[in-house]
C-alpha positions in Angstrom: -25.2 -44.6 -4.3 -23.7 -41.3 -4.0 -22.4 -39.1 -6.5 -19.0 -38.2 -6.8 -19.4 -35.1 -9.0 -19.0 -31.7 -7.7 -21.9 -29.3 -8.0 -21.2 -25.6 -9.0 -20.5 -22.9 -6.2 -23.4 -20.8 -5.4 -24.9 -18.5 -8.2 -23.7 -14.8 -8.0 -27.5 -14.1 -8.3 -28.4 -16.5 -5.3 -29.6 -15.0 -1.9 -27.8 -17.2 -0.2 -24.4 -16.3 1.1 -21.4 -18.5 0.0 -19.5 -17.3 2.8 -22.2 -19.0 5.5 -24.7 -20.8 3.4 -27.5 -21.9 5.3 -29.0 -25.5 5.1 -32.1 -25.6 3.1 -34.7 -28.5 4.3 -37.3 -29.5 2.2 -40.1 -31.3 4.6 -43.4 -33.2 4.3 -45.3 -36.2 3.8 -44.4 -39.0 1.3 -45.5 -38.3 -2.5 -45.7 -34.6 -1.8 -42.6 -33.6 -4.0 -40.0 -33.3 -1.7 -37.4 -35.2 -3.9 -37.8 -32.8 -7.3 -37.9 -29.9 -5.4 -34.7 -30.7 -3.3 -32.9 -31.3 -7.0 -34.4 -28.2 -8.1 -33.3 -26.0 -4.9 -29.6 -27.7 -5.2 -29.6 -27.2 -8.9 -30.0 -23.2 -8.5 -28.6 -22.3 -5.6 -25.2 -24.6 -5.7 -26.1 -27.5 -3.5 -26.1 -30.9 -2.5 -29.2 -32.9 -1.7 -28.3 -35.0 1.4 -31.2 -37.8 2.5 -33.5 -37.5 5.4 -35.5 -40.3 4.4 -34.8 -43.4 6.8 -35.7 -45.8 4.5 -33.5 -44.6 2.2 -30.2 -45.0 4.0 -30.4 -48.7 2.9 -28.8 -50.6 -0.2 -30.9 -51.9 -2.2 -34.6 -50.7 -1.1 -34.9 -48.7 -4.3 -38.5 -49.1 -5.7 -40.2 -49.0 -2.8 -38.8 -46.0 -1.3 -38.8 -44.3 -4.4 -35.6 -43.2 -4.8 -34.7 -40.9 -7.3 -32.6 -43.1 -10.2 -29.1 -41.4 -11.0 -31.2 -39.8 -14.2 -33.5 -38.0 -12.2 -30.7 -36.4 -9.7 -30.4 -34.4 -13.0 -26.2 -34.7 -12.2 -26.8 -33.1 -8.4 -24.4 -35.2 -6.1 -26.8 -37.1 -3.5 -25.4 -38.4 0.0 -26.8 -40.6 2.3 -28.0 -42.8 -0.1 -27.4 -46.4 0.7 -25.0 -46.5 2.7 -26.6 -49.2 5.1 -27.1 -53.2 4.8 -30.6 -54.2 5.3 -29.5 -55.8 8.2 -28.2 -53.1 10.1 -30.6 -51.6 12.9 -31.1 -47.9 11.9 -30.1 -45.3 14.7 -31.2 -41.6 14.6 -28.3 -41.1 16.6 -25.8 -42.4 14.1 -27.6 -40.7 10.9 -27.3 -37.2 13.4 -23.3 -37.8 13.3 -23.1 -38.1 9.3 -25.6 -36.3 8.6 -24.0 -33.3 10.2 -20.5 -34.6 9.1 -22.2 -33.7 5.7 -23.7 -30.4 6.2 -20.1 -29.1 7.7 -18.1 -30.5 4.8 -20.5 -29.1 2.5 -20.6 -25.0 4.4 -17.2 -25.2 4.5 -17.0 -25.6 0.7 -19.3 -22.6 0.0 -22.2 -24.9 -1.1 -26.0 -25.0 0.3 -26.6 -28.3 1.9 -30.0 -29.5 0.8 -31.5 -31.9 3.3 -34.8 -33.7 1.6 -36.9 -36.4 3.3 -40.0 -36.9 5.6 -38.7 -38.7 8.6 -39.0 -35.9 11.2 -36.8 -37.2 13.9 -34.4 -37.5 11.4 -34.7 -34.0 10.1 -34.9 -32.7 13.4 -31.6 -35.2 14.6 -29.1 -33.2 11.6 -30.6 -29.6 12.5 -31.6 -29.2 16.3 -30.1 -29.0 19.6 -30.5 -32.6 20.2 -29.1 -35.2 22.6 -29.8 -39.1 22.7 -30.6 -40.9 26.3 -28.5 -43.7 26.4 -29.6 -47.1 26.5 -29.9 -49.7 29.4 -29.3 -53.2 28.1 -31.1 -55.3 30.7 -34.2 -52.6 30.2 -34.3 -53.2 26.5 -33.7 -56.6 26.6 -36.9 -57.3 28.8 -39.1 -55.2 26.2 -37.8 -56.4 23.6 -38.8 -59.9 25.3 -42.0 -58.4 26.0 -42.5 -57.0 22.0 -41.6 -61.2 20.9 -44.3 -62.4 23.5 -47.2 -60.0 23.3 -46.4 -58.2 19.8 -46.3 -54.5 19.2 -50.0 -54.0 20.0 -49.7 -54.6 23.7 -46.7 -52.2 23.8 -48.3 -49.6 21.6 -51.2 -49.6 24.5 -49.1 -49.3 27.5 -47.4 -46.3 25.5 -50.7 -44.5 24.9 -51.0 -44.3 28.4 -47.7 -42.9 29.8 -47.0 -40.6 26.6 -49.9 -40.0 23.9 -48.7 -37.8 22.0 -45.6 -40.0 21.9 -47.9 -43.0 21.0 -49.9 -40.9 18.3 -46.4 -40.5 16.5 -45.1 -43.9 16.1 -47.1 -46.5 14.1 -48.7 -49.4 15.8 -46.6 -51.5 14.4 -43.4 -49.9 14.5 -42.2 -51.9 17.3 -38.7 -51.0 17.9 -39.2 -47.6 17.9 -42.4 -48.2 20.8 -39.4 -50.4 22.7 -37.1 -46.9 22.0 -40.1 -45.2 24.0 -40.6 -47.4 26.6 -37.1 -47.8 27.4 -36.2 -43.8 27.5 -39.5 -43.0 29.8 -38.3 -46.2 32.0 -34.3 -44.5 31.9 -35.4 -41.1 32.4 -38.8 -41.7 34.4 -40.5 -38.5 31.8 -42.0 -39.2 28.6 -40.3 -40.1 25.7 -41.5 -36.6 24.1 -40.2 -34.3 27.2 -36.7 -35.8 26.0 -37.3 -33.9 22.7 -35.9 -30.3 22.8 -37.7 -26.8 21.5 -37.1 -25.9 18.5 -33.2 -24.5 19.2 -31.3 -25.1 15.6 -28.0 -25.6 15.5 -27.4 -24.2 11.8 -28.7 -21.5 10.1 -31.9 -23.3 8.4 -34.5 -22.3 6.4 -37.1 -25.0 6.4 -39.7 -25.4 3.3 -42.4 -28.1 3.9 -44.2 -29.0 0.8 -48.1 -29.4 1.8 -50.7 -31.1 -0.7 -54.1 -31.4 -0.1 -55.5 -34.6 1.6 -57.5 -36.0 -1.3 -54.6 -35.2 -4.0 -52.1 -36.8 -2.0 -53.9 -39.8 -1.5 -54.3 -40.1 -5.0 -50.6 -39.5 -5.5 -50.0 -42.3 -2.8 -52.1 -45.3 -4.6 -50.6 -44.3 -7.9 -47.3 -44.4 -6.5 -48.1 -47.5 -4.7 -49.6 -49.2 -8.3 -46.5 -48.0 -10.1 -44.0 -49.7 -7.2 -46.0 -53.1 -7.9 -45.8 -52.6 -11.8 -42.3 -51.5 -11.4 -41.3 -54.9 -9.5 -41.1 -54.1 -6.0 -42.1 -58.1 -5.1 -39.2 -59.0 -7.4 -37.0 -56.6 -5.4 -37.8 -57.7 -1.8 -37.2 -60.9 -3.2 -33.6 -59.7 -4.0 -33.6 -58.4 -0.4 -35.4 -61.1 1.4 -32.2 -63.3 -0.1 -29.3 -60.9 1.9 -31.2 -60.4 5.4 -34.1 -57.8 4.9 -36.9 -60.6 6.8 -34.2 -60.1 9.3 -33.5 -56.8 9.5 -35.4 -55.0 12.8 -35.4 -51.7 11.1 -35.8 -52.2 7.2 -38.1 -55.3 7.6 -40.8 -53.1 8.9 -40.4 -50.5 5.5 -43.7 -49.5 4.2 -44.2 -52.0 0.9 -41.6 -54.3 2.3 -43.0 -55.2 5.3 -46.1 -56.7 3.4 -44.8 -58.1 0.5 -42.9 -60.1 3.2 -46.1 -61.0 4.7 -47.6 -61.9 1.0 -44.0 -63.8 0.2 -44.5 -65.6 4.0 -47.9 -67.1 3.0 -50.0 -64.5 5.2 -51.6 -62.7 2.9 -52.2 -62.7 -1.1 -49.8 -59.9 -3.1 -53.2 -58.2 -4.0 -53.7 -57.7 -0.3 -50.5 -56.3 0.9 -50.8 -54.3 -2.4 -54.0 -52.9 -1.0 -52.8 -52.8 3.1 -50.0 -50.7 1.5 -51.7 -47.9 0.3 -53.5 -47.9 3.5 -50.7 -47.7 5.8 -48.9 -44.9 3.4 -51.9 -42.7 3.8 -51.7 -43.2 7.1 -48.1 -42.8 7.5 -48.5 -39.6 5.4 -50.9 -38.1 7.9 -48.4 -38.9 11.2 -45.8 -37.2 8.7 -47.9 -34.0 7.9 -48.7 -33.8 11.7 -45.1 -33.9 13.0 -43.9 -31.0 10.7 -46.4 -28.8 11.5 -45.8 -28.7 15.1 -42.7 -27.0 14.0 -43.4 -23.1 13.9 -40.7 -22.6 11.9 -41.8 -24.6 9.0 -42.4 -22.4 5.6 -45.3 -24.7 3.4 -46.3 -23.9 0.2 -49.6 -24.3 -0.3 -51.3 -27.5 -2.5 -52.6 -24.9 -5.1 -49.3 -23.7 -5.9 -48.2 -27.4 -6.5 -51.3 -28.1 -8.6 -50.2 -25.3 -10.9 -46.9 -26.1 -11.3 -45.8 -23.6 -9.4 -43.5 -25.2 -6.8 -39.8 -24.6 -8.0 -40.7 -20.5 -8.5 -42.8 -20.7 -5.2 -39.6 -22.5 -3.4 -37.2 -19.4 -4.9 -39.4 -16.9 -3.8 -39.8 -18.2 -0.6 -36.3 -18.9 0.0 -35.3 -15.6 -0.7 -38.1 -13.7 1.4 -36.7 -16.1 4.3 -32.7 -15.2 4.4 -33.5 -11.6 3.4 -36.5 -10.8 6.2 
């Protein structure tokens, strides 16, 4: 949940201006560090860490998300933390409206907002010039009848054709966000990705992403995975399973969750969706480092300086170099 406590203004030593702070966005793919440095970064320069990690939105998906425990926020006020059922259908749209709703409150108050997570459209949603198609109702309701006929498979094809690079985004398997697709190329008659803007913020933002390399983070991602399991993440979608998650179109298809549900359903052992999860993270991981760094205006840090533990200085020093250029 979020934390009511009020973090200190912004440091006199800080580069950052408390008159206009800018938003600080910490990028990347899962088990990269994104979530200790954003604590870090709020912790010295006055902030507030606010979620840009979908899965996160959602009460109750705790373990397999890994969300930071209130201990580990080290006392920095979180928001967008649970704030959704499991049943509730995520929309990029909506999270653009608080999110910004959140990094206004917090400029106005003198304090750096800190936006942490790796869902890219997200990130992009709060910071860029962006504007939503609208939806047609008979349009989605034929694809979505399509997606409960053929499966996601069939749809994922038919968007590789019209928009690859659209198709190379979005998971195979993801299929409400390959109806999403469909449906705006169908509205719009372009491809879903022409309906992205450039790269036209709409806050002063200094973007860090956090960059390990390939064979370290798939380390990091099967001990992650191994500690979720030992840290009772079938126990937890359990829990979930009991107040809607198998029914939820958005958090039912969560990386960990979706196959434990397929383990709980009989489909698969627990060893197996144990082992399909890390395979679909690493995966996932790779769609995530190659969305940010389309983005020019991404600042990594390099895996070496992680290794070392280097990352919070590195951060600092970037930071700094960034709002005083």
């Amino acid at each position: 949940m979020n934390s009511d406590a009020a973090s200190p203004p912004i440091p006199p030593d800080s580069p950052l201006s408390p008159h206009s702070p800018p938003v600080v966005a910490v990028v990347g793919p899962t088990a990269a560090g994104k979530s200790d440095l954003g604590v870090f970064l709020a912790r010295e320069l006055g902030g507030e860490v606010i979620n840009a990690d979908s899965m996160q939105l959602y009460r109750g998906m705790d373990i397999g998300t890994a969300k930071l425990t209130v201990e580990e926020r080290q006392g920095v006020p979180h928001h967008l933390l649970d704030i959704w059922d499991v049943t509730v259908t995520a929309s990029v749209a909506e999270y653009q409206r608080l999110a910004r709703a959140e990094i206004d409150r917090l400029r106005a108050q003198g304090r750096v907002p800190v936006l942490v997570g790796g869902s890219g459209l997200y990130v992009r949603g709060a910071l860029d010039a962006m504007e939503f198609p609208g939806t047609d109702p008979e349009v989605r309701a034929r694809l979505e009848a399509e997606l409960a006929e053929h499966g996601p498979g069939a749809l994922h094809t038919r968007l590789a054709t019209a928009d690859p690079e659209a198709a190379r985004a979005i998971l195979p398997s993801n299929g409400r966000r390959i109806v999403r697709a469909l449906e705006v190329i169908e509205i719009t008659g372009r491809p879903f990705t022409a309906n992205l803007p450039g790269h036209e913020a709409v806050y002063d933002t200094v973007q860090i992403g956090v960059d390990v390399a390939r064979p370290e983070l798939d380390e990091r991602i099967a001990r992650r995975v191994d500690r979720m399991w030992g840290a009772g993440l079938v126990d937890e979608v359990r829990e979930l399973e009991r107040h809607g998650l198998r029914e939820g179109r958005t958090a039912s298809r969560a990386l960990g969750y979706q196959q434990v549900l397929s383990a709980l359903a009989g489909e698969c052992t627990l060893e197996e969706a144990r082992v399909e999860t890390i395979r679909a993270t690493k995966r996932f991981a790779r769609r995530q480092d190659s969305w940010f760094r389309r983005d020019p205006r991404v600042n990594w840090l390099s895996g070496a300086v992680a290794d070392r533990g280097e990352l919070p200085g590195a951060a600092l020093a970037l930071l700094t170099r960034a709002v005083t250029a």
